[in-house]
C-alpha positions in Angstrom: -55.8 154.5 18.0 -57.8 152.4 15.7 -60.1 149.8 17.9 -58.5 146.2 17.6 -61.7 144.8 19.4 -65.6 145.7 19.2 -67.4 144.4 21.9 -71.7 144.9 22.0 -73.2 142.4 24.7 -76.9 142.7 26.8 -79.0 144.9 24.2 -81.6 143.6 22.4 -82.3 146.6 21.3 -79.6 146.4 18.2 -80.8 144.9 15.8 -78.1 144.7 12.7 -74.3 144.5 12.3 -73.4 147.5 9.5 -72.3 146.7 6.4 -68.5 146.7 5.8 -66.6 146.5 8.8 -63.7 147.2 8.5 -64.0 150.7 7.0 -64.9 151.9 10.2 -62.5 149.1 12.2 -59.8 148.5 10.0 -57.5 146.9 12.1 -60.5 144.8 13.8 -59.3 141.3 15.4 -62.1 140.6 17.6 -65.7 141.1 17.2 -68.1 140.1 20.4 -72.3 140.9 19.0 -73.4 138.7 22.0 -77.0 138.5 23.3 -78.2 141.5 21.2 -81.5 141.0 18.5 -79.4 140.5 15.4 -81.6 138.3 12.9 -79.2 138.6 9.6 -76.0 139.7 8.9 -74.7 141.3 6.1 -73.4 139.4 3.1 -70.5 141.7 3.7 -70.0 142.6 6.8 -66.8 141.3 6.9 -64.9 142.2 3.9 -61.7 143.1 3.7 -61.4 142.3 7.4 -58.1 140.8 7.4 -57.3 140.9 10.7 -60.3 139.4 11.9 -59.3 135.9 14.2 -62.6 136.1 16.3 -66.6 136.4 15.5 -68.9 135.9 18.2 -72.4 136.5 17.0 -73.9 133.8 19.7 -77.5 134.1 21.7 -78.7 136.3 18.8 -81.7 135.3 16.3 -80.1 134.7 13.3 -81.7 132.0 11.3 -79.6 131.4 8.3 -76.2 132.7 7.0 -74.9 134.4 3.7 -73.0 131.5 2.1 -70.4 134.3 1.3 -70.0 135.8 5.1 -66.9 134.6 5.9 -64.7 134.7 2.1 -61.9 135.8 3.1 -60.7 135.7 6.3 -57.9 133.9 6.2 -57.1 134.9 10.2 -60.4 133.9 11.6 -59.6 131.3 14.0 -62.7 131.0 16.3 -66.4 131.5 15.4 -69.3 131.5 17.8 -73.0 131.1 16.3 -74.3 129.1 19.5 -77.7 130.2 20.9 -79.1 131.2 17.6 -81.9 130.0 15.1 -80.1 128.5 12.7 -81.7 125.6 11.3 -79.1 124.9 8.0 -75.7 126.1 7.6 -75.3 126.7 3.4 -73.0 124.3 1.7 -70.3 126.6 1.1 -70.0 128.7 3.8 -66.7 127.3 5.6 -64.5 128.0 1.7 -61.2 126.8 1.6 -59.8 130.7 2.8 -60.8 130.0 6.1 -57.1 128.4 6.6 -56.7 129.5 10.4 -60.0 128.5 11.6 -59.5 126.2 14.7 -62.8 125.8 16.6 -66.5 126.1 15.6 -69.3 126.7 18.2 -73.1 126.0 16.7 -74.4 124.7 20.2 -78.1 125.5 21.1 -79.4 126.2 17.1 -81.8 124.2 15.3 -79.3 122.1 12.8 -81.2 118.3 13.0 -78.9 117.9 10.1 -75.1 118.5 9.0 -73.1 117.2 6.3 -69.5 116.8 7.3 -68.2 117.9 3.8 -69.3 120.9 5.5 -65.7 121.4 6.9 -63.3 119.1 4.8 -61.6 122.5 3.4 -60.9 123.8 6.9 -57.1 122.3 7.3 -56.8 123.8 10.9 -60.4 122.9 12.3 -59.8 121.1 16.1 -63.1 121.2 17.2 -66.9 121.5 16.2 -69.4 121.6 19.2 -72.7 121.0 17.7 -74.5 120.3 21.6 -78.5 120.8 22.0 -79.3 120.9 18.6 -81.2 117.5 18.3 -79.2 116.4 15.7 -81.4 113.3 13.8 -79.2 112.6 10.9 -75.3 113.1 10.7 -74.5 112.4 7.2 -71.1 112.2 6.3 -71.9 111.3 2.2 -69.1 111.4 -0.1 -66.6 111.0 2.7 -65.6 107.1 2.9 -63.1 107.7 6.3 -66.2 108.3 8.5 -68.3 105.5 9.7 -70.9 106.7 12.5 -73.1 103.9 14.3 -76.5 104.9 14.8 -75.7 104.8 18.8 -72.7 107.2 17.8 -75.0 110.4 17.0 -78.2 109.0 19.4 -76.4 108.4 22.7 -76.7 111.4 24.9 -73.0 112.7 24.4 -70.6 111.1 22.3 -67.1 112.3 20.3 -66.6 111.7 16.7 -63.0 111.2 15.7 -61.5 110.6 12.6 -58.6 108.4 12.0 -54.7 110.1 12.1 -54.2 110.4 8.4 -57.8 112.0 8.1 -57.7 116.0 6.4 -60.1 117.0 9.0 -58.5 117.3 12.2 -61.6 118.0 14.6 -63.6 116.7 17.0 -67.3 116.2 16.5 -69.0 116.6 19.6 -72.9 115.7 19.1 -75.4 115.8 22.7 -78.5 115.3 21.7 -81.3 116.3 24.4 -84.3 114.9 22.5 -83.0 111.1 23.2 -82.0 111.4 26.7 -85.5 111.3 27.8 -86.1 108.1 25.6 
C-alpha cells in the first residue's frame, strides 16, 4: 500500500521537507509538517503531486515561499501556512492551476501587507484568514470591485466581501491585534 497521507507533527528536530515528493508518495493527498523546524521548502517539493488536496506546513519557521511551490496542483484544495514567518507572499505564487483551491490559512505570520490580485486566478477560493498578522495596508490596486474603508482593515475584526458577480469568491477575514490596544 502506497501512503495516501504523511503526517510529521511535535519535532523540531526536522528541519526540511525532501525534494520531490511524490517519488516516494506517489499517490500522496494529504501532507500534515506541523510544529516541526522547517525554514524553507523546496522549490519542488511538490511536483508531480497530483493527488495532493491538502498542505499543512503551519507553526513552522518558514519566512518566504518559492513563487513556483505550488504549479501544479490542480487538486490542492486547502493550504495551511499559519504560525509561520512569513512576511511577503511572492506575486505569483497562487497561478491560475490552483483550480480546486477553496480555503487559505496565513493567520499568525508577519504579512503587514497583501495585494488582493494575489488570488484573482483562484476560481474556487471561499475563504482567506489572514488573523494576527498586523495587517497596515490592504491594497487591492488594479481591482476596481473592491472598495475597503480605512475602518474596514483597522477595526479589530472585520469581513471583506465582494459583490455577487465578483471572480473571487472569498472571504477576507483581517483581525488586526496591533489596533485593539489603540
Amino acid at each position: 500500500l502506497q501512503a495516501q497521507e504523511v503526517k510529521i507533527e511535535n519535532d523540531k528536530n526536522v528541519q526540511f521537507l525532501p525534494e520531490k515528493l511524490s517519488e516516494s508518495f506517489p499517490k500522496l493527498m494529504r501532507l500534515i509538517a506541523r510544529n516541526l523546524s522547517l525554514e524553507d521548502v523546496p522549490e519542488d517539493a511538490f511536483e508531480n503531486s497530483i493527488n495532493l488536496a491538502v498542505i499543512d506546513l503551519s507553526q513552522n519557521k518558514l519566512k518566504s515561499l518559492n513563487p513556483n511551490l505550488f504549479n501544479d496542483l490542480s487538486s490542492l484544495e486547502e493550504l495551511n501556512l499559519s504560525g509561520n514567518d512569513i512576511k511577503k507572499l511572492p506575486a505569483n505564487i497562487f497561478n491560475s492551476q490552483l483550480v480546486s483551491l477553496r480555503r487559505i490559512n496565513l493567520n499568525d505570520n508577519k504579512i503587514t501587507k497583501i495585494d488582493a490580485k494575489l488570488f484573482e486566478n483562484l476560481p474556487n477560493l471561499e475563504k482567506v484568514t489572514l488573523n494576527g498578522n498586523g495587517i497596515d495596508d490592504f491594497s487591492l490596486v488594479g481591482n476596481p470591485k473592491y472598495e475597503i474603508d480605512s475602518e474596514d482593515y483597522l477595526s479589530s475584526s472585520k469581513e471583506i466581501t465582494e459583490e455577487p458577480e465578483d471572480t473571487l469568491k472569498s472571504k477576507i477575514n483581517i483581525h488586526n491585534p496591533v489596533t485593539e490596544a489603540t
